[in-house]
C-alpha angles and dihedrals in degrees: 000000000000085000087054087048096036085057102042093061097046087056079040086054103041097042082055098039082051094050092061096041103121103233117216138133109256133021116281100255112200107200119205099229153128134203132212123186117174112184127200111173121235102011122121132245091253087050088046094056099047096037105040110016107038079052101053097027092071088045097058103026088102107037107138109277110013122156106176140351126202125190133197133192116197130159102288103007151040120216124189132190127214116193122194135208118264110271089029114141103239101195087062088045090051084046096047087047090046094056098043088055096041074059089063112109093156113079120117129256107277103034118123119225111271121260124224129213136166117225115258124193115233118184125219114247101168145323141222145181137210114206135165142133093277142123111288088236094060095052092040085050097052087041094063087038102059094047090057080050094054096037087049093050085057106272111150103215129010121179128194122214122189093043121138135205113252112231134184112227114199108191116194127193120229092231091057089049097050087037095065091032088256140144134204089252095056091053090042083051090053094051098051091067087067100026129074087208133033098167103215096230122087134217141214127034151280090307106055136010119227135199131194109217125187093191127194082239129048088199098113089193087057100049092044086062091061108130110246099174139341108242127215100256080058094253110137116232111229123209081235081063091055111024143032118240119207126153121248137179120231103276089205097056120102108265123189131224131191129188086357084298119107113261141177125211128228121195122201113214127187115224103233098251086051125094125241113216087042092053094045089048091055090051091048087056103046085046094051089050090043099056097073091046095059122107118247115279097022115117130212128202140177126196147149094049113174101176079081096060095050097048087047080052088055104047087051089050093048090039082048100050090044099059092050103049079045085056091048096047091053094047086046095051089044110049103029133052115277094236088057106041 
């Protein structure tokens, strides 16, 4: 009678021990590491790399601890990576790089105080992808649309690739420019007042003169009306009077097709304390909503889900499991005496 009991509660205890096993792909990995991004708008990655990185590397190479840093100078902005040692305790090591930047009275006009972040694992669920022979501003709207969905409906994480990055070009015509006694400096100079980046180089030809903009508003009327120069009748002389406004995406930036029609790409994480199934379950159930709802022409699909490998991986395990406890049943029942067995 004790071995039945005794029996009774290890099969208790491991039904409920299965019950609040956190089901997911791949092993939580906790990195320990810390991210620094330190943004100055306009500047370019060699001026990046003189004027922000060669100032903060030397101020956080020997923290304790420290295991390896890696550095990177893009247009805009300059990122760098610390990696611990394994053990280290990561709040103390946030709080050393805090206050070493916190040091740093070097950095040049314009750049923005450096934000700290730890590194968090995030784990794919699934992905999927909208696609059609539309505007770009109405992908990129039902894109963005769809990821506050999914974050709304519980997801975790949710990261959008083939986005990019929305720009303001202002072409100005020589004659305009020669006309009012300007220059392209003197209209890149207005703007900058209400832009946070007037990128120094210039496009286009002999003919007209373009900037690319990245303004603190997206409200083209508002910025046409930008002062360029009080006139001596005491009119003011707009940037509408001198230049044409339109909205443009970087042309440099990855896009993504699919199908020859222009698509972006969302990717559904699970936070490591989330559960996969559930959360995959939760993203079935949004897309399925969401496919009515679609306008014509537009495509969704869903692919690399991984939720479905793992619950193929489960079912093996269980299917597994099954046929050898019936094995052992059988040997049991044959060879030793029924009462015992």
């Amino acid at each position: 009678m004790p071995t039945n009991l005794l029996m009774v509660l290890l099969i208790l205890f491991g039904v409920f021990g299965i019950m609040r096993l956190n089901t997911q792909f791949f092993p939580t990995v906790e990195t320990p590491a810390i991210a620094v991004s330190i943004t100055w708008s306009g500047a370019s990655a060699t001026d990046i790399e003189s004027g922000i990185l060669a100032v903060v590397e030397p101020e956080v190479r020997f923290i304790s601890g420290l295991k390896e840093l890696r550095s990177t100078a893009r247009e805009g902005g300059g990122y760098l990576s610390l990696e611990f040692e394994e053990g280290s305790d990561m709040q103390k090591a946030a709080a050393d790089v805090e206050t070493a930047l916190a040091g740093i009275s070097t950095l040049p006009d314009g750049a923005e105080t450096p934000t700290i972040s730890r590194s968090q694992f995030f784990d794919s669920v699934a992905s999927l992808s909208i696609s059609g022979d539309m505007p770009e501003p109405v992908l990129r709207r039902w894109a963005k649309q769809i990821r506050d969905g999914l974050i709304a409906a519980g997801i975790d994480k949710v990261d959008l690739s083939g986005l990019r990055a929305e720009e303001i070009a202002v072409t100005v015509s020589p004659a305009a420019l020669r006309r009012h006694g300007l220059t392209v400096s003197d209209v890149a100079r207005a703007i900058g007042a209400n832009a946070r980046d007037v990128p120094s180089g210039a496009l286009g030809g002999g003919v007209e003169r373009q900037l690319r903009v990245i303004a603190a508003t997206d409200d083209l009327e508002q910025l046409r009306t930008i002062e360029i120069r009080a006139l001596a009748t005491g009119e003011r002389l707009l940037l509408g009077d001198v230049a044409t406004l339109e909205r443009i995406y970087d042309p440099d930036a990855i896009q993504g097709f699919a199908g020859g029609a222009r698509a972006i790409e969302l990717e559904v994480s699970r936070a490591p304390t989330a559960d996969t199934l559930e959360t995959a379950a939760i993203f079935r159930d949004y897309v399925e909503q969401l496919r009515p709802q679609l306008p014509p022409g537009m495509t969704l699909q869903v692919y690399d889900v991984r939720a479905d490998l793992l619950s193929d991986r489960i079912w093996l395990l269980v299917n597994n499991g099954a046929s050898g406890l019936l094995v052992v049943l059988v040997v049991l029942f044959l060879f030793l005496d029924r009462r015992i067995a």
